[in-house]
Every structure is written in C-alpha cells, then in structure tokens.
N, C-alpha and C positions, 0 to 999 in steps of 0.2 A: 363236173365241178372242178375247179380248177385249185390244181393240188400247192399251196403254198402255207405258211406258217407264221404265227405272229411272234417265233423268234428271230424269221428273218428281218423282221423292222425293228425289231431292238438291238441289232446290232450294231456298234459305236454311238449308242444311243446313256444319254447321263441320265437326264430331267426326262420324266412323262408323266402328263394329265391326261385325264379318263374320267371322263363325263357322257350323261346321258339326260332324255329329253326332261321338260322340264312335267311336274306333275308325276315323278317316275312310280312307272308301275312295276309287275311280280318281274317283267322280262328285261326291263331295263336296269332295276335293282340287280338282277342276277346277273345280266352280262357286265356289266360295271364290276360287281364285286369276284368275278371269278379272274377276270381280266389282273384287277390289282393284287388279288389274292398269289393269283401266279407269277408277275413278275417281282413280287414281295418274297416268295419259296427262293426263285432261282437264278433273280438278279440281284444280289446285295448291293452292289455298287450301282444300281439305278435307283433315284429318287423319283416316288411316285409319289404322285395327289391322286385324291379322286374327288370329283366335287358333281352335287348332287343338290337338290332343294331336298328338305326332309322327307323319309322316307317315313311308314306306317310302320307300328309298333309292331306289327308280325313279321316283322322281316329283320329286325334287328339281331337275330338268332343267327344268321350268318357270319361267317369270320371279318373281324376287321370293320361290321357293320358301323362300329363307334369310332372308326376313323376316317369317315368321310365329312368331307370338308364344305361351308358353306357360305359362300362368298359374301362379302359387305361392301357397300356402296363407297365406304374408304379407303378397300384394298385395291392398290395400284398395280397394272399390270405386269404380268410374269410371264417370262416367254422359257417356252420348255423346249426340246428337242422333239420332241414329237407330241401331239394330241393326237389321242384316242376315242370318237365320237362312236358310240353305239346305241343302237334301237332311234335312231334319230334321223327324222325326213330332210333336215334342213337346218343352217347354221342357227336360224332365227331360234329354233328351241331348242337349242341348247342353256339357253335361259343367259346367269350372268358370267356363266363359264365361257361365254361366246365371245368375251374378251380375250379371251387365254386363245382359242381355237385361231382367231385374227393375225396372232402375232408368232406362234409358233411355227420353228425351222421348217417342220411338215407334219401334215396332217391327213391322218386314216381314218376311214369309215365302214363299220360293220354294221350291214342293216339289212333289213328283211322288207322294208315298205314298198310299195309298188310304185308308190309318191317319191318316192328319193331318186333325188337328179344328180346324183355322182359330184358333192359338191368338195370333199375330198382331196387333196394331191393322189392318194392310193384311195379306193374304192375296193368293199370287198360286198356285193350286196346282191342278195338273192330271192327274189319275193316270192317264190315255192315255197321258200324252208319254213317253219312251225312257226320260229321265234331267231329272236336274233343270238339267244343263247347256242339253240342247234347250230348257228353257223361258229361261234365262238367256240363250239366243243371240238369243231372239222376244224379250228387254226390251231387249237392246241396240239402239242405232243401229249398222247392219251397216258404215255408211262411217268409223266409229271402231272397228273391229275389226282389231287389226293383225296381226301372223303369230304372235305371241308371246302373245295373247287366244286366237288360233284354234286352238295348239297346246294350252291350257285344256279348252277348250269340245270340244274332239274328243277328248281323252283322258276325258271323265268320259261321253261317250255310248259310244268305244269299249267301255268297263269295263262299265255298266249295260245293255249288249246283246248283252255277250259276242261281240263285233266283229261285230255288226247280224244277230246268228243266233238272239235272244231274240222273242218273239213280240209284243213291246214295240216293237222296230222297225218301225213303218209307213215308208211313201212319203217324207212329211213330214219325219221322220230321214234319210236318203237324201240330200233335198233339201238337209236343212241341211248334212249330210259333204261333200256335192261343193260346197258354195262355201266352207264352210272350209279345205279342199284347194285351192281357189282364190286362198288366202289365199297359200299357196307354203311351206306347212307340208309338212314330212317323216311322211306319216303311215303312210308301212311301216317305218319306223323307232318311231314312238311306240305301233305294234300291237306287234311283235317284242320291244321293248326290254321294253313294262311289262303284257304281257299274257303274252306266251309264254315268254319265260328264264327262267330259275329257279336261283338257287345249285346248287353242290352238296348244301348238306346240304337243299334244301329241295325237292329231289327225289328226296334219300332217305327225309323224311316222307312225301312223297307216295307213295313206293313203301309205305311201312311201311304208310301208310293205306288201301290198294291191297290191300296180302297177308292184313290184318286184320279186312275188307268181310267184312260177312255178307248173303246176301241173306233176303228174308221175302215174303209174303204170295203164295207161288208167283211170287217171283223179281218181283215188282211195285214190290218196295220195298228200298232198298240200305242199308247201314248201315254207320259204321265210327265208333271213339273213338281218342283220342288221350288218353293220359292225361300227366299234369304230369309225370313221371319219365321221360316219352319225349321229353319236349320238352327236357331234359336231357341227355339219351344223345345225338342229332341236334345238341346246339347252337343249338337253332331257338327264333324266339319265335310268341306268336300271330299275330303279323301276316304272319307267312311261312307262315300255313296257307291263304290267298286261293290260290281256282282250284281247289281241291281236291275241292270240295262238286259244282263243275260236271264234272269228270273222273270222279264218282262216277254222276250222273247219266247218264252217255255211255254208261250201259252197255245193251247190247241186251236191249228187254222192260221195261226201270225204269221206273215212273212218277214216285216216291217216291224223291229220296233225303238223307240224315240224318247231316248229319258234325258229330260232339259234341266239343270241344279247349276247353283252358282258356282264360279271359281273364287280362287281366295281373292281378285281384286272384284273392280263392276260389272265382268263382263259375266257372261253363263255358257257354263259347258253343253255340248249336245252329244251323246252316247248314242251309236246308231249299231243295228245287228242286224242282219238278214239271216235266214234260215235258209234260202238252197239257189236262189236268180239273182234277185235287187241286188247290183255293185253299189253299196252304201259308202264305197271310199270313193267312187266319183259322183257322189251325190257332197261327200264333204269339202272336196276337192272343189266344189262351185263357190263355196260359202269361207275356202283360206284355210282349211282342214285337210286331214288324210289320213290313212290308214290300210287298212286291207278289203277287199271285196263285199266279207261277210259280216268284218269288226272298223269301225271307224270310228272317228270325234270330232268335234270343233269349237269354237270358242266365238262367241256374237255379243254385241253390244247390243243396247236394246231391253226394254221390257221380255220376260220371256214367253205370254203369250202368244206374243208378235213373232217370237223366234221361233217358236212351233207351228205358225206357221207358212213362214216360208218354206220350213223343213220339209212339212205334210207335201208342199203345191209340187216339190222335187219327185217324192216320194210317189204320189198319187201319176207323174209322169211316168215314173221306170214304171210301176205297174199298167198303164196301160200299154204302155211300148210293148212290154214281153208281151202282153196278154194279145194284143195283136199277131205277136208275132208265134206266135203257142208257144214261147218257151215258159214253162211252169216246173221245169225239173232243171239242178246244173247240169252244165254239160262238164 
C-alpha cells in the first residue's frame, strides 16, 4: 500500500470540508468524524466543516459529533481549499455537500468501494481494506491519534465488518483494533451501544421484517419489504432499519438476502448481503447502486413489490451462473 499521509494535503492548506455519502452510516460517520477531529487537534489555523445529512442518535457520543454541519437549499456556495470526500463511490452522493466538492481548489478521496471510479484530483482507495476508516487510520500519524480519534476510527471498522465477522476483515483490521484499543478506548461499550441495542419500536420492525421474510430459490434467497405505512404503525424512520438486512441474512442455508424499506423521499432503499459467492455489489451496480461483493444498496423508484423483483430475477441469475459453474464456496 502506498505509504503517504493526510498531513501531506494539508499543507498550505486554510479552508477544508469533509463530507461523506449521503444516508451515512457507522463507517462514514467515523471516517468523517476522525478526519475533522484530527485536523481540529493539530491544525488550529485551518478552518474545517464537516457536513453530513443527520446522523443516528448512537453515534452522537463521538467528539465534535454536534458540529457537523447541514446544508440548506439557501446556502450559497463556498469554495474551500481542499474537499475531503470519504466512504463515498461518487460525487452524485455526496448529497448537497456535492456543491462544495464542485468548486473546491482540490479535491481527495478516501474509499474502500470497489464501485469508485477515482473521481477525485487525489485518490486514495482500496476495496480490500475492511472500511474506509481502516484506510483513514494508514493516513494518519498514529502518535496524533488520541482516544477520542480511536473511538472514530474503531466505530466505523466495527459497523463495515459487522464487529470483524465480514469476510472484509483480514489480519491487517485486527492489527489496526488492537492498537486503537490501545488507545484506552471503551470498545465493548462502542460494539454494544451502536451495534447491538435497538429501541423498542425498532425491534419491533425488526420482528415485523422477521414474520414477513419470504424465502426463494430453495431457501437460497431471503426476502422481506417494509412498506411506508409500516413505518407509520412502528413509529420508526429509515435509519432505524440498519442491522436488519444482516439478521436476515443469518438465516440457515441463505446465500442471498434482500431487505426493500423506504428512503426518506419516494424512492425505496434495497439492502443486499451475500454470505460466501453472489457479488451483490454487481448486482447493484445494474440497478445505479454499489457497494462491496458481500454488502451492497440501492435506491428504486417504483412500487416495492416491483422492486423485489427485479432484484430476485438478478439474484436468481448469479445463482444459477455459480451453480453452473460449481462455484458454492469464495474463492
């Protein structure tokens, strides 16, 4: 991997934004917030934003979490000296921060997705690494890394390896947990808290989504919707639908599985997982989507029955392709 530093691009550097995709989740919260956290420690004289769509009330336990910024349809554009894009495939989701990304002197990208086309001035992206945190820990100087950076950078690997149980996790990841742990971070507290609790009513979506699973292609492939008038009845919004797609996946014999819920406009999210062959990021990748191999998303217009299934007819193709081809184990 190629040995460079994110204090090299902040040198004669004033102004930086630091944004991440939109809908952010554990990995892009954490690389976002460790990023600003740090040039907040050790650059006084650089003014940073960070801007972000709202993030989930478990995550606000982070440093600085209450000063992320969120853009409105009257703020006029600001051009920074550099933009800082991370966990992000594409300028498109960067959401309304993608104005700022447009105009700025130059602009870097740290990403992990296999989908990301280097869209960038600098480019720093690696689709092995776990998360895009792991690669944001390999820019830092480790001896400016303080407990409240490590509590960042270990919550967004936690999230994007499903607490080191995704096949994303190498040695390497490991390597990096135990010296952020080192850092004197509480991190059975940061698994528990933002990984495993769950409101009540957002485990009674869960259960709804649970009772409502259909299985297909001789039980290879799971499936369940949530529709916008459920998400009504529960109280619940999209963002309390996280962890659901993976619990669906757990199930004994699934390869495939496919959990469809609205986004906060009319379109419907689609959460895809594989367990060990199906590349479900180039299944999302057909439909305007992307992701990783085993973790992917997308976003459809449309009724969501209809949207399940196109998904399936995709889904139902990788399975018999492999199954032609013997492959049933990854390679």
């Amino acid at each position: 991997m190629r040995m460079i530093s994110l204090d090299s691009y902040l040198e004669g550097v004033h102004t930086v934004a630091i944004s991440g995709h939109i809908r952010p989740d554990g990995d892009c919260v954490g690389s976002c917030m460790a990023v600003y956290n740090y040039i907040c420690d050790n650059y006084p004289d650089i003014m940073a934003d960070v801007y972000l769509e709202t993030i989930p009330d478990k995550f606000m336990f982070l440093k600085n979490a209450n000063k992320i910024r969120h853009i409105r349809e009257t703020d006029g554009k600001k051009e920074y000296d550099l933009f800082i894009a991370l966990d992000c495939g594409d300028a498109g989701r960067l959401g309304m921060a993608g104005q700022y990304f447009e105009v700025a002197k130059s602009t870097f990208c740290v990403d992990h997705h296999i989908s990301n086309q280097s869209f960038a001035d600098f480019n720093y992206i690696f689709p092995n690494a776990s998360s895009t945190c792991e690669l944001v820990y390999q820019l830092l100087d480790s001896s400016k890394i303080t407990k409240e950076i490590a509590e960042c950078i270990y919550l967004g690997i936690v999230h994007d390896t499903g607490v080191f149980q995704y096949s994303c996790a190498s040695s390497k990841t490991m390597e990096i947990a135990g010296k952020l742990m080192d850092k004197g971070i509480d991190y059975s507290r940061i698994v528990d808290e933002t990984f495993y609790i769950r409101t009540f009513a957002q485990q009674q979506i869960l259960g709804k989504a649970l009772m409502d699973a259909e299985l297909h292609f001789d039980g290879m492939c799971i499936s369940s919707v949530i529709k916008r008038k459920q998400l009504e009845k529960f109280h619940v919004e999209p963002k309390d639908m996280d962890g659901i797609v993976s619990t669906l996946r757990s199930t004994t014999g699934v390869e495939v599985a496919i959990f469809v819920y609205p986004n906060e406009n009319d379109t419907y999210k689609v959460s895809l997982r594989s367990a060990s062959y199906v590349d479900v990021a180039e299944i999302a990748v057909e439909f305007g989507g992307g992701g990783h191999s085993r973790a992917a998303g997308l976003s459809m217009e449309g009724k969501p029955d209809d949207i399940l299934k196109k998904v399936l007819a995709k889904v139902k193709k990788q399975l018999k392709t492999k199954e032609e081809n013997g492959c049933t184990t990854e390679s």
